[in-house]
MIRO-917409 format. One record per residue (C-alpha): residue number from 1; x negated, y negated, z negated. Coordinates in nm, 3 decimals. Layout:
<sites>
SITE  nr       u       v       w
SITE NUM       X       Y       Z
...
</sites>
This chain:
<sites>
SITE  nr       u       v       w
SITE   1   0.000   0.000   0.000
SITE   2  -0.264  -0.260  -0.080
SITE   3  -0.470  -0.159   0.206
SITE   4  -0.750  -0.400   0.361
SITE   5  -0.512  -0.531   0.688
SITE   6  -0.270  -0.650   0.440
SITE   7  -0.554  -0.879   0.239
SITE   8  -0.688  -1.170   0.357
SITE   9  -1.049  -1.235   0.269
SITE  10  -1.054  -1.542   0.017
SITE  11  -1.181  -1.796   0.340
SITE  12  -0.922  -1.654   0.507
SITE  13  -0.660  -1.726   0.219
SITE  14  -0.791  -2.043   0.152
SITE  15  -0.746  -2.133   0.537
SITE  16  -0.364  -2.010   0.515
SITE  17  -0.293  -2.258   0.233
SITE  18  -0.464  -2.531   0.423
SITE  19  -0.156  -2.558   0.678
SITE  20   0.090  -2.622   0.389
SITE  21  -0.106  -2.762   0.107
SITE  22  -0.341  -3.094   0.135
SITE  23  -0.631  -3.086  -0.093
SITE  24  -0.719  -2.913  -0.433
SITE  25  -0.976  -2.708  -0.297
SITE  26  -1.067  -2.556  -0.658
SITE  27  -0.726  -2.473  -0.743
SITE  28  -0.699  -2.309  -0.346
SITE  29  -1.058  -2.080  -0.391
SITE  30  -0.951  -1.993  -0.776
SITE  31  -0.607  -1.815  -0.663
SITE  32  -0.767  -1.688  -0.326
SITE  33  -1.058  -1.464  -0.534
SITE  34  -0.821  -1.377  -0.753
SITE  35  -0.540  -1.228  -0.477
SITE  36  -0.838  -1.074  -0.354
SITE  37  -0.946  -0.925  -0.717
SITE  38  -0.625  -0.670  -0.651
SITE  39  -0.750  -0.537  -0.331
SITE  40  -1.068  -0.494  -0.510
SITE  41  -0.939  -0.348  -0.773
SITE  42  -0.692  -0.082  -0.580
SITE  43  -1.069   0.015  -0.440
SITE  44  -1.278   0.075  -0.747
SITE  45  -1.356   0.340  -0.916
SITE  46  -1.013   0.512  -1.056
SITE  47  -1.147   0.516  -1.432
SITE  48  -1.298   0.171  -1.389
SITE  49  -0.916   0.067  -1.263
SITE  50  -0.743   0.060  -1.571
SITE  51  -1.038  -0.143  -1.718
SITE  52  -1.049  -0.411  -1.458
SITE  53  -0.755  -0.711  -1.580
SITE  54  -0.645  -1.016  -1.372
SITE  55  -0.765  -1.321  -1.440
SITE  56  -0.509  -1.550  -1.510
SITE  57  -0.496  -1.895  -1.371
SITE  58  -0.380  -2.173  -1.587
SITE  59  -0.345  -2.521  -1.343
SITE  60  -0.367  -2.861  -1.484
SITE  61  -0.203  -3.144  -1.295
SITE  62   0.091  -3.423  -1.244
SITE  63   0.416  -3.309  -1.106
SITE  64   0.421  -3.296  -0.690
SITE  65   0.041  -3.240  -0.688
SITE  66   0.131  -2.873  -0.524
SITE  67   0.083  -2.634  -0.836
SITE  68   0.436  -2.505  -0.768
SITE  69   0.429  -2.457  -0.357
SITE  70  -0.016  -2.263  -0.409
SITE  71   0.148  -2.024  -0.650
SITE  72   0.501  -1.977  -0.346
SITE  73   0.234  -1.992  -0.072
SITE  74   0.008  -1.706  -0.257
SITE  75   0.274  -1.432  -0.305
SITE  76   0.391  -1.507   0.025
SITE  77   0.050  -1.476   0.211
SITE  78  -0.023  -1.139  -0.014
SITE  79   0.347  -1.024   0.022
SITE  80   0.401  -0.986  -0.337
SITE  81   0.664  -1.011  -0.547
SITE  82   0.713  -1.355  -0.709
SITE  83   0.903  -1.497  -0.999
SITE  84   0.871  -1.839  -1.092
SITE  85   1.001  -1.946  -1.486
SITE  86   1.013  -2.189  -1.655
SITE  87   0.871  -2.156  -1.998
SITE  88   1.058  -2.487  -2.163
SITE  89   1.430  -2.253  -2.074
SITE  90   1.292  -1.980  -2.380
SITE  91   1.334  -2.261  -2.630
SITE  92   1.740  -2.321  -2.613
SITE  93   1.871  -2.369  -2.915
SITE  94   1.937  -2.137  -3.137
SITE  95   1.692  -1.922  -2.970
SITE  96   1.347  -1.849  -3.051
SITE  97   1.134  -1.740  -2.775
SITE  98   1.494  -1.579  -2.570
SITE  99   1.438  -1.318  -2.448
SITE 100   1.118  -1.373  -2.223
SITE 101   1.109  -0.961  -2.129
SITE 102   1.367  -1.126  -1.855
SITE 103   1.104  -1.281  -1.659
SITE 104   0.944  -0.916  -1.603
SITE 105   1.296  -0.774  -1.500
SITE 106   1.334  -1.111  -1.254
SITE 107   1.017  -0.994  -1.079
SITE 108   1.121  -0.602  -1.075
SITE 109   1.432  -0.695  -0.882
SITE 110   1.246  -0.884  -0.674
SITE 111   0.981  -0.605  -0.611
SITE 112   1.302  -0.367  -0.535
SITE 113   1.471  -0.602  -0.289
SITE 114   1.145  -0.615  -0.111
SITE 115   1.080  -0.279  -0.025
SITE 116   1.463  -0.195   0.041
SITE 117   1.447  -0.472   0.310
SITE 118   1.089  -0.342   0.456
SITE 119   1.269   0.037   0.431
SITE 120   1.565  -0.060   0.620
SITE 121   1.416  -0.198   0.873
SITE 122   1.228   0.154   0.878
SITE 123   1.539   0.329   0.929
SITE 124   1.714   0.080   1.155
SITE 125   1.705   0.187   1.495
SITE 126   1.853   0.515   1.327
SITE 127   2.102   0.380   1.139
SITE 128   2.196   0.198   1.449
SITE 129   2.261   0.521   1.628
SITE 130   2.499   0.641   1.382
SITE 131   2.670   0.252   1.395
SITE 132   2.714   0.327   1.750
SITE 133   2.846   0.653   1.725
SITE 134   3.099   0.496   1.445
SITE 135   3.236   0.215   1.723
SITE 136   3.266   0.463   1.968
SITE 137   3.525   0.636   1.755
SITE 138   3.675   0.355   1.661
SITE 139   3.763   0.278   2.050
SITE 140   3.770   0.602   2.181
SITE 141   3.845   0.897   1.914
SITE 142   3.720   1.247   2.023
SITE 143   3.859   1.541   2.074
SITE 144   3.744   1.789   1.892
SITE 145   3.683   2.170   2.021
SITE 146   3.683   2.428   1.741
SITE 147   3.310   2.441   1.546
SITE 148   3.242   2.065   1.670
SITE 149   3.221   1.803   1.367
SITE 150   3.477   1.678   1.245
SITE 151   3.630   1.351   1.345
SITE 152   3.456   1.008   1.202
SITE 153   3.780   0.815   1.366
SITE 154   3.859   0.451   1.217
SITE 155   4.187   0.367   1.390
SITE 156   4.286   0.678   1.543
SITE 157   4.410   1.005   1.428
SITE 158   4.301   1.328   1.493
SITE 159   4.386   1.582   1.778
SITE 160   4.386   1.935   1.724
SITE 161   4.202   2.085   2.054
SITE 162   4.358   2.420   2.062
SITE 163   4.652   2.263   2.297
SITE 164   4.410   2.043   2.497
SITE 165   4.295   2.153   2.796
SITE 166   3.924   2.163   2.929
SITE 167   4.023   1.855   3.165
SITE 168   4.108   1.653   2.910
SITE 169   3.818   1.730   2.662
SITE 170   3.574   1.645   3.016
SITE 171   3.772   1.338   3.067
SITE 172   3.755   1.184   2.726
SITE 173   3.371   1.268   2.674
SITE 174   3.328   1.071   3.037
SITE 175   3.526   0.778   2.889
SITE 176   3.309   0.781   2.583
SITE 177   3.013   0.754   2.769
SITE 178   3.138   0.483   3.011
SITE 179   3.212   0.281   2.708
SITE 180   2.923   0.359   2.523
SITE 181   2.715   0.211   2.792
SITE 182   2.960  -0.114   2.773
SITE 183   2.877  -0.127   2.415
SITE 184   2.465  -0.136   2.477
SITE 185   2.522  -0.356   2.733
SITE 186   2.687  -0.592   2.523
SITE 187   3.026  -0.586   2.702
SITE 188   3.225  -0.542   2.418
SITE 189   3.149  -0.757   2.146
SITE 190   3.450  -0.988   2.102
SITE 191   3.715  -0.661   2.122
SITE 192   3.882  -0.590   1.749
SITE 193   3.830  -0.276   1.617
SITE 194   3.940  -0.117   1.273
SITE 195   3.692   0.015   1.035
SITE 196   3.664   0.139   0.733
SITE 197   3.365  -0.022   0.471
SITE 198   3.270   0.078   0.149
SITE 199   3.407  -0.128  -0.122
SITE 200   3.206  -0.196  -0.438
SITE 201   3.455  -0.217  -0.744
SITE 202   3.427  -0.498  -0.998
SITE 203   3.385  -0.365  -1.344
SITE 204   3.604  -0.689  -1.456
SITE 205   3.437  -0.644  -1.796
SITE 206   3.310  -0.975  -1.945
SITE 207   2.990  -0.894  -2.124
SITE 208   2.920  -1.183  -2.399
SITE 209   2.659  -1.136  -2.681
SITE 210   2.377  -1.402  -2.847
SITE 211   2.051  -1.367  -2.726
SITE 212   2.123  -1.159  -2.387
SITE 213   2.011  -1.335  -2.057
SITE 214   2.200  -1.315  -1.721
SITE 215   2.029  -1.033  -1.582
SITE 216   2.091  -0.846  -1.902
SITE 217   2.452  -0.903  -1.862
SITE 218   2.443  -0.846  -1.492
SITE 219   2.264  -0.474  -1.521
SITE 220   2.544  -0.395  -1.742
SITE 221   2.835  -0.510  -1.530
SITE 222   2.697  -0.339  -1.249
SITE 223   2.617  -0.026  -1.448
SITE 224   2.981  -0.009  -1.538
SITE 225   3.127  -0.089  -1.172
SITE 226   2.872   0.225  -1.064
SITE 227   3.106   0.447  -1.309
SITE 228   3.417   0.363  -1.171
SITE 229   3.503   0.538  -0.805
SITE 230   3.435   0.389  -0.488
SITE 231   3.700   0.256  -0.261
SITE 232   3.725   0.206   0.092
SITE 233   3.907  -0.067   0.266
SITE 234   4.030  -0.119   0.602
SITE 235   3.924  -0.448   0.820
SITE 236   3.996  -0.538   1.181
SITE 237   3.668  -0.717   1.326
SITE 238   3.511  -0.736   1.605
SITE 239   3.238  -0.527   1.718
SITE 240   3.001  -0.803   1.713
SITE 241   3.087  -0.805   1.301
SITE 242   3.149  -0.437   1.265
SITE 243   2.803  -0.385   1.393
SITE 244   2.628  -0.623   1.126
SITE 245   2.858  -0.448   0.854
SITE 246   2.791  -0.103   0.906
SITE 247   2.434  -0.152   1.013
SITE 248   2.387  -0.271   0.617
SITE 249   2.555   0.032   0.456
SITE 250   2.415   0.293   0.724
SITE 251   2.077   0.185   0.651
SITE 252   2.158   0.208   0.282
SITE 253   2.291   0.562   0.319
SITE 254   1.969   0.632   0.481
SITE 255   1.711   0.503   0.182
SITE 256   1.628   0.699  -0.100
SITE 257   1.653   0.488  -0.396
SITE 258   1.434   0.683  -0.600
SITE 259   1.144   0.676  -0.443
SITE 260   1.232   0.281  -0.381
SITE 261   1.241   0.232  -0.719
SITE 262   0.895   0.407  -0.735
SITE 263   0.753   0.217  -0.497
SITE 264   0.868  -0.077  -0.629
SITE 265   0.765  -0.038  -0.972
SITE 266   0.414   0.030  -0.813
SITE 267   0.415  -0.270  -0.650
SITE 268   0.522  -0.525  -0.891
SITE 269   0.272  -0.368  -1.148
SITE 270  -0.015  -0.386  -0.928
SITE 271   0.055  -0.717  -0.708
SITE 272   0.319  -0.889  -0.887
SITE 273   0.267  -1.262  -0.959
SITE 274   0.469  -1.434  -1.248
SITE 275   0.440  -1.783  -1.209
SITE 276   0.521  -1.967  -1.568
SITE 277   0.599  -2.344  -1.506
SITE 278   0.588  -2.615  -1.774
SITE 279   0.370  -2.415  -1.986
SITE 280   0.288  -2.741  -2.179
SITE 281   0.610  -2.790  -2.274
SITE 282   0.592  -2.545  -2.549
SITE 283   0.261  -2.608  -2.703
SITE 284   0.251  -2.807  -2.998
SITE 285   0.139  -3.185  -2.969
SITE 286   0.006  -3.177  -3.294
SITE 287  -0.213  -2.844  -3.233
SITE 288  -0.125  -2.689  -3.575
SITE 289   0.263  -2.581  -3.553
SITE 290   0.493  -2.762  -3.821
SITE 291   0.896  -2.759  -3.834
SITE 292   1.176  -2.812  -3.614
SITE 293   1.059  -2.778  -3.254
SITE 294   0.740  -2.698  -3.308
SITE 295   0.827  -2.356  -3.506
SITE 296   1.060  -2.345  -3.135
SITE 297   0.735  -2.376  -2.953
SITE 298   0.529  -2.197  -3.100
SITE 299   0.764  -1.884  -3.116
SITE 300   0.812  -1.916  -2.744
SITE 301   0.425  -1.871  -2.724
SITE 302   0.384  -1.578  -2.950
SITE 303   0.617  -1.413  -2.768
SITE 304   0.519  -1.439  -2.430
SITE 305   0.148  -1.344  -2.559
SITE 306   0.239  -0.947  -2.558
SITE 307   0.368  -1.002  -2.193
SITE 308   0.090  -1.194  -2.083
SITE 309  -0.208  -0.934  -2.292
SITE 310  -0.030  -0.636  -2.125
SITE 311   0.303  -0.450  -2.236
SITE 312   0.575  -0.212  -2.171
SITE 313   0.886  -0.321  -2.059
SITE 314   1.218  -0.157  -1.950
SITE 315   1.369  -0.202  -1.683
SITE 316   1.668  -0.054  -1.513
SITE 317   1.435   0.077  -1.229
SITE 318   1.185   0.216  -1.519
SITE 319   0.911   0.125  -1.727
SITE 320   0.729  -0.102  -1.635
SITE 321   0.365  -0.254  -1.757
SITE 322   0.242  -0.566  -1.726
SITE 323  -0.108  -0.500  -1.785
SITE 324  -0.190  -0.544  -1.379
SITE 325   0.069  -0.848  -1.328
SITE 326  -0.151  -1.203  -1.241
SITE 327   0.014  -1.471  -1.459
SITE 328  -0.037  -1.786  -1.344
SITE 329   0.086  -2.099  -1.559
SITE 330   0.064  -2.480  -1.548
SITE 331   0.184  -2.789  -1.669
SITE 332   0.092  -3.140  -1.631
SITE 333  -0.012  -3.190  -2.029
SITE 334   0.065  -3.574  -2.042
SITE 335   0.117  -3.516  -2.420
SITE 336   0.000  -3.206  -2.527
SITE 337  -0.312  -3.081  -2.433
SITE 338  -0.464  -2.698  -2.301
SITE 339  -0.625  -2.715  -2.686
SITE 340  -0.314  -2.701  -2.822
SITE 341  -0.140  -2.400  -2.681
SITE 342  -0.221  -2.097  -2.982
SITE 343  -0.585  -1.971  -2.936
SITE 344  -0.488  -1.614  -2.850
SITE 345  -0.240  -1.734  -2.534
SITE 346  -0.563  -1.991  -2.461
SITE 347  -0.746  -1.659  -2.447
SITE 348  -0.534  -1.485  -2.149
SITE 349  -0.545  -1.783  -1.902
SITE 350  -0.942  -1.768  -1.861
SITE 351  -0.943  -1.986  -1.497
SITE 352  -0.866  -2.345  -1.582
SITE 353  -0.809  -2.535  -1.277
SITE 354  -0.775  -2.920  -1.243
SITE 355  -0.534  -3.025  -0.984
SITE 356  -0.640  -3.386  -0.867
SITE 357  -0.392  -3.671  -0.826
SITE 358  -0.341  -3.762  -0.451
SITE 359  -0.483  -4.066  -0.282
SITE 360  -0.387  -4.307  -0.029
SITE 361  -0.531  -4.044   0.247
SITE 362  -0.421  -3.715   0.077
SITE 363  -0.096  -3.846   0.194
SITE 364  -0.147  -3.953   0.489
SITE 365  -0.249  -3.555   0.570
SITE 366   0.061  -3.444   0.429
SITE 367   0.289  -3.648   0.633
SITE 368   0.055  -3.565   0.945
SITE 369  -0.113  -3.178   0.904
SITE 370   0.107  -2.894   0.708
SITE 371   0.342  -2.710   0.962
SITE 372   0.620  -2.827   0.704
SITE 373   0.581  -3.173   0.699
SITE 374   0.828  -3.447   0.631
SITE 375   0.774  -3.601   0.931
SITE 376   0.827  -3.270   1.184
SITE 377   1.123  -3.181   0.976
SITE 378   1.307  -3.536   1.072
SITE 379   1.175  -3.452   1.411
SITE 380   1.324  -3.139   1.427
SITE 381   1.665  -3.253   1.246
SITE 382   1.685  -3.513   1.493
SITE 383   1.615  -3.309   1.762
SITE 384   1.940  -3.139   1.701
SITE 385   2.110  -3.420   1.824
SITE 386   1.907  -3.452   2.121
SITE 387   1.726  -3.778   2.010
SITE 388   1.352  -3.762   2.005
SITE 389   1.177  -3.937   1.724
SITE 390   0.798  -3.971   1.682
SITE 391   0.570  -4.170   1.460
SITE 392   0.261  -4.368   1.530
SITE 393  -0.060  -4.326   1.326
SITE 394  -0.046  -4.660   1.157
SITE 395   0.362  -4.620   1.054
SITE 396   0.181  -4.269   0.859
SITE 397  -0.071  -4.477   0.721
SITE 398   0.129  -4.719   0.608
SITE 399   0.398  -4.484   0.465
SITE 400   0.127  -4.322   0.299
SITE 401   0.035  -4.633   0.117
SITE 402   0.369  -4.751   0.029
SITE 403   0.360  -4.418  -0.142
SITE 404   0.091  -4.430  -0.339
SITE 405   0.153  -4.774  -0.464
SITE 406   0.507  -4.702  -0.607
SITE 407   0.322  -4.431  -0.746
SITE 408   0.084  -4.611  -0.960
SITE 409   0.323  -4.834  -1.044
SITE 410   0.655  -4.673  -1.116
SITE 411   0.601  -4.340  -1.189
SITE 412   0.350  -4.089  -1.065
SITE 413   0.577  -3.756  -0.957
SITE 414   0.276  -3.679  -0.678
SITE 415   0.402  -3.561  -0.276
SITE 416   0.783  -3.584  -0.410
SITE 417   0.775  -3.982  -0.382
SITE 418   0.760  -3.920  -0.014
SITE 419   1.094  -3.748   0.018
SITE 420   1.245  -4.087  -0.134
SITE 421   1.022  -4.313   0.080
SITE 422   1.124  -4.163   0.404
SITE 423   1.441  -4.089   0.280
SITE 424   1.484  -4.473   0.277
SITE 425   1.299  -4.553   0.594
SITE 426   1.500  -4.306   0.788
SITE 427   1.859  -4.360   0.630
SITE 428   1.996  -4.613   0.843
SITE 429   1.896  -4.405   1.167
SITE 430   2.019  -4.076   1.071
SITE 431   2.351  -4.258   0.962
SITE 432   2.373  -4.436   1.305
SITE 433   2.325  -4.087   1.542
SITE 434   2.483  -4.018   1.729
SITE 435   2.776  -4.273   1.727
SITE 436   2.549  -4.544   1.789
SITE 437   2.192  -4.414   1.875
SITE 438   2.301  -4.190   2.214
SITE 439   2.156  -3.823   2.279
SITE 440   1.798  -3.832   2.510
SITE 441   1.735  -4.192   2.305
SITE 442   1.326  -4.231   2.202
SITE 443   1.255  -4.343   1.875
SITE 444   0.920  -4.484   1.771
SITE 445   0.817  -4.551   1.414
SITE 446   0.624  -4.850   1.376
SITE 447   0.432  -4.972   1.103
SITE 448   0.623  -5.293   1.114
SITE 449   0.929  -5.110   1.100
SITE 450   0.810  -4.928   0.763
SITE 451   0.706  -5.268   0.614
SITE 452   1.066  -5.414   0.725
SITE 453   1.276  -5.115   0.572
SITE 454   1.043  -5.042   0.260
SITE 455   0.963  -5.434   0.154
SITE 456   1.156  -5.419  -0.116
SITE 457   1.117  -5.051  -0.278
SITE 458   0.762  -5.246  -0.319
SITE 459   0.804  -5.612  -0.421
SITE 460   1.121  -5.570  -0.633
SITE 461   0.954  -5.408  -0.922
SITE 462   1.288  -5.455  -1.175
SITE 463   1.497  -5.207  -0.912
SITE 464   1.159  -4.945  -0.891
SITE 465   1.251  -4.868  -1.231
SITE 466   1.584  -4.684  -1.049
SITE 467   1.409  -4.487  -0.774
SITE 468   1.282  -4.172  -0.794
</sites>
């Protein structure tokens, strides 16, 4: 499973984050050896493997300097599953330290939703055959000839063939194959057909207790609605839509879940990634614990230290540990500081990494170089309407300054202050198409154009206080 052509050498990692992420090159090589660290690992020694622990990455920056998208970017690149929490939600009141086994169960359901997709799209092109085979029925029932299967009909009823002469049993296989080639073709996708579709029943038991999380509550709903007996219902749809419905519960029938829930296990223990956001919200500002939402705090910490040092968890796939699982936490510490988390959880996030604030040209790249950015997604949304917009270097430049000022003097929430700067710039234009700017119009962004529409987030310093 964690074989060489899935892992990217750490250059090659590094180089994949480059299209989406601008910057924080120490933050981009620190996750990039350790990714690599698992396929390492998978490759050592066996005894030695149980020895050899992640290194988990704590990151250290403001909010929208990218600590968020490196961690979405890295399970992506390593196809892994990912769960991103966020630590502050295990303080709620009356809770101390709720339930944080949930974030383990989060990333085992993710783990199992991964490899049903990649195992259904294993068994597709046989499920698809049986889909067919199911329409065909549905439009033209067979007749059956004693020893033959029985009939899978969904709208018609059965014939006995006993009074059915060889002509007609000829006959109706030639029709079946006439309009089974009508059906590959694509002939017959907007005809209605009747089928029947596998109805999952809803326990309609409300499951309320203190301390349980959603997904607690959800495994035992569903474990109840698996007890009661499966319905079918009828629906009239066309083949287009049958197709898409029985292609999902074909494929299904054609998995085994156990060894999915093996696999899956496997996989989340040995490349899951648990990504545990504003960390710093639960250390202490004072260092040394105390009362009221300190003790809070503090709790939360000691108990996500088991999950983080390596534990046993269950799961309703299985047990799972967490000894292999990369942890990766950050938090801008504006109050608090790394020092003040409890030594112990210090201890299990070895890698510090120091995200950098961005500068005037940091995002100017952003706007101009990641395959996501702001600027080619108002392109593209624009492009819907058949009105072509484009921006000049300067207008990027100057954007990109406009940004950074507000910045330092509003508020400092990093690449997000560019969703409200352009937000602005572009407002009046999006409004206007296509009622007033026609489809095949040109539309160049100028950097006078910027300074005419953004003159005031900037100058008006009593209304900054308002934007985001």
């Amino acid at each position: 499973m964690l074989d060489s052509t899935k892992y990217l050498t750490p250059s090659q990692i590094v180089a994949e984050l480059d299209k989406y992420i601008i910057g924080q090159h120490d933050a981009k090589r620190n996750v990039a050896i350790a990714l690599r660290n698992r396929w390492r690992r998978m490759h050592a020694d066996p005894a030695m493997q149980k020895e050899i622990v992640p290194n988990n990455i704590l990151m250290i920056g403001a909010t929208g300097v990218g600590k968020t998208e490196i961690a979405r970017r890295l399970a992506s690149i390593a196809d892994a599953p990912f769960t991103k929490v966020e630590a502050s939600k295990f303080t709620e009141v009356g809770y101390v330290g709720r339930d944080v086994e949930s974030m383990v169960r989060e990333l085992v359901e993710q783990a199992v939703n991964m490899v049903k997709t990649r195992k259904k799209e294993d068994v597709k092109q046989q499920a698809a055959l049986v889909v067919e085979e199911v329409i065909l029925d549905a439009l033209i029932p067979p007749i059956n000839q004693p020893g033959s299967r029985d009939m899978v009909g969904f709208g018609g009823n059965n014939h006995s063939s006993t009074d059915m002469p060889d002509s007609d049993q000829e006959l109706n296989e030639r029709t079946r194959e006439r309009f089974r080639e009508k059906i590959r073709n694509g002939e017959l996708e907007d005809r209605k057909i009747e089928i029947k579709i596998s109805q999952h029943p809803s326990s309609g038991v409300g499951v309320v207790s203190p301390g349980m999380d959603e997904m607690s509550m959800m495994n035992i709903q569903e474990m109840i609605g698996n007890m009661m007996p499966k319905k079918t219902k009828k629906r009239k749809v066309t083949i287009a839509e049958a197709r898409k419905l029985l292609l999902e519960e074909e494929a299904a029938k054609l998995i085994d879940m156990d060894e999915v829930k093996e696999e899956a296990i496997h996989k989340a223990e040995n490349a899951g990634i648990i990504f545990i956001d504003e960390i710093d919200k639960v250390a202490s500002g004072s260092g040394k614990g105390g009362s009221g939402p300190d003790v809070s705090r503090e709790g939360v910490q000691r108990d996500l230290l088991p999950i983080v040092e390596g534990s046993t968890v269950n799961t309703k796939y299985g047990v799972i540990k967490t000894d292999h699982i990369l942890f990766i936490a950050a938090g801008a510490f504006h109050v608090a500081k790394p020092s003040d988390l409890i030594p112990e959880l210090q201890g299990r996030f070895p890698i510090r990494v120091e995200l950098q604030s961005l500068s005037t040209d940091d995002f100017y790249q952003i706007l101009k170089y990641p395959k996501n950015a702001l600027t080619k997604q108002y392109e593209e949304l624009l492009r819907a309407e058949g009105v072509e917009l484009s921006f000049t270097d300067e207008s990027l430049q100057k954007l990109a300054e406009i940004s950074f000022e507000v910045n330092a003097e509003v508020e400092n929430i990093g690449a997000r202050r560019l969703q409200t700067v352009m937000s602005r710039l572009l407002n009046d234009i999006l409004f206007e198409v296509p009622d007033t700017i026609p489809p095949n119009a040109h539309l160049m962004i100028t950097p006078e154009l910027v300074e005419e529409r953004l003159r005031d987030m900037v100058k008006n310093r009593d209304l900054s206080q308002y934007i985001l």
